[in-house]
MARLOMAR-574309 format. One record per atom (N, C-alpha, C, CB): x, y, z. Coordinates in steps of 0.1 Angstrom, whole numbers, plus 5000, padded with zeros to 4 digits. Atoms other than C-alpha are relative to their C-alpha. Glycine has a CB too. Example, Ala and Ser with C-alpha at 12.3 -4.5 7.8 and 13.67 -1.06 7.14 Angstrom:
BEGIN
500949885000512349555078500950125000499050005012499149895000513749895071499250115008500450054986
//
This chain:
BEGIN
499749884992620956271249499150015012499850124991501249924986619756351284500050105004500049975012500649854997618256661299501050095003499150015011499249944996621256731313501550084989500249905010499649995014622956751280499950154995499249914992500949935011620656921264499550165007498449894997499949864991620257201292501450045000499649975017498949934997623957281292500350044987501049945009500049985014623557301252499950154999498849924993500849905001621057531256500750145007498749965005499349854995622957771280501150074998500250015010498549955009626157751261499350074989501249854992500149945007624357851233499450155001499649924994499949854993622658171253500950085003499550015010498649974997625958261264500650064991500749905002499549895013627358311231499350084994500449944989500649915003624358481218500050145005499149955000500149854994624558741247501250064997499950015017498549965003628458741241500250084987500849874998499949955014627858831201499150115001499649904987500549885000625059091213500850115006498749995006499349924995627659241236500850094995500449945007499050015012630159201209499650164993499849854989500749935010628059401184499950135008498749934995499949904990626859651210501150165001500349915011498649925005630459771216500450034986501149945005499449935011631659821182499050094994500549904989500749905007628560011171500350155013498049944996500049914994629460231202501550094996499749965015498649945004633360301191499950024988501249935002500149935019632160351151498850115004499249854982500749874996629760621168501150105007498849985012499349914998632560751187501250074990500549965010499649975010634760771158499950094989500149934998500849955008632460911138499650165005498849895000500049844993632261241164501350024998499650035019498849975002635661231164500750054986500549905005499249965013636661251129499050164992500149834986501249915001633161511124501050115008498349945007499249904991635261741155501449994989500449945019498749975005638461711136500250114989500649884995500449955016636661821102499850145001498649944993500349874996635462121120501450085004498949995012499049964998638662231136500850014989500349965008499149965013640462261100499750164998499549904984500049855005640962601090499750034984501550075004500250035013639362711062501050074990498650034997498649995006642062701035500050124989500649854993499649885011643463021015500349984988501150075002500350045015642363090983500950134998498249984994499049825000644363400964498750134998501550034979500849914997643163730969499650054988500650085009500449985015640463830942500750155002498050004994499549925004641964080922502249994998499350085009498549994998645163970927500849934984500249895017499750065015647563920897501449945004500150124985498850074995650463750912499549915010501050105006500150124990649763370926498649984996500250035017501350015003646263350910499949934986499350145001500650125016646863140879501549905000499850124977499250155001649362800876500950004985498849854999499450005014651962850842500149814998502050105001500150195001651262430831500950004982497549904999499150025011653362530796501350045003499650074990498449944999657062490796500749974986501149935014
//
């Protein structure tokens, strides 16, 4: 092997290393955005109706038929 080799080895192999740090980089920036995104969604739900205490109509499930 000559230098010349062995230098263009080496900068291929920097290359891909910066490529897979890049790589990596971005996906931890879109599983952060995702991660606000589905957190905002959670919030904007309305919180869901329960029956009104006291109430005797719609406040218990008949499961015998």
């Amino acid at each position: 092997m000559d230098i010349t080799t062995i230098a263009s080895i080496a900068s291929a192999n920097a290359s891909t290393s910066l490529k897979a740090q890049a790589s990596i980089l971005i996906l931890k920036k879109a599983m952060e955005l995702q991660t606000l995104n589905a957190a905002q969604l959670l919030q904007a739900l309305p919180t869901p109706a329960g029956p009104t205490p006291g109430a005797t109509i719609g406040g218990t499930i008949d499961v015998f038929v």
